[in-house]
C-alpha positions, -999 to +999 in steps of 0.1 A: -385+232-693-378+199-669-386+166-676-419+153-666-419+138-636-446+112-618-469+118-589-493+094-575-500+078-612-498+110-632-475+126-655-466+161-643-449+183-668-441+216-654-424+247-676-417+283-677-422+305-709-402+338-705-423+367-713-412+399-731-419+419-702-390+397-686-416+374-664-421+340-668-456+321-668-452+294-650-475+266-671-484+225-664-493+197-682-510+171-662-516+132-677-531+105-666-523+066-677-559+052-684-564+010-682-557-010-714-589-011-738-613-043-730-603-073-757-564-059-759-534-085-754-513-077-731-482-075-754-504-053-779-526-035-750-532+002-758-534+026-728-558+060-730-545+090-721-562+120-703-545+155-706-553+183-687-532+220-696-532+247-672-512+282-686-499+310-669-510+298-635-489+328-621-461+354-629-427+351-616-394+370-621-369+339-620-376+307-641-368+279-612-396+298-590-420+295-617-408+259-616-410+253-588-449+271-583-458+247-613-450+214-595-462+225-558-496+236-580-495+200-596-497+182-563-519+197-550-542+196-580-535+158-586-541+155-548-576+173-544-585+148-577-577+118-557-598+130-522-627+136-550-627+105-567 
């Protein structure tokens, strides 16, 4: 697993679980920062956070490829969200 990384205001988290077949899924956890809650100080200001899983996008026989698939997969998710919004 890599460290999560930031796109365009999100968290991406991308990871590989090896299979027992000797694949690996290649998963991604998405987050998103939300504002700080109405009445809040700023020194005290919580932040929501939305979450978003996606498993075994896709199969892939070497671990940095399913890597790799995970965060191309990311961006482009994170970027049809923001051409929607």
């Amino acid at each position: 697993m890599t460290a999560p990384i930031r796109y365009k205001g999100y968290e991406v988290a991308p990871s590989a679980q090896a299979l027992p077949n000797g694949l690996y899924a290649a998963n991604l956890t998405i987050g998103t920062l939300g504002a700080a809650q109405p009445g809040a100080q700023a020194s005290s200001a919580r932040t929501s956070q939305k979450i978003v899983s996606f498993d075994a996008l896709d199969y892939f026989f070497d671990e940095r490829h399913a890597l790799a698939y995970a965060c191309r997969w990311a961006r482009m998710w994170i970027d049809e969200q923001r051409r929607c919004a």
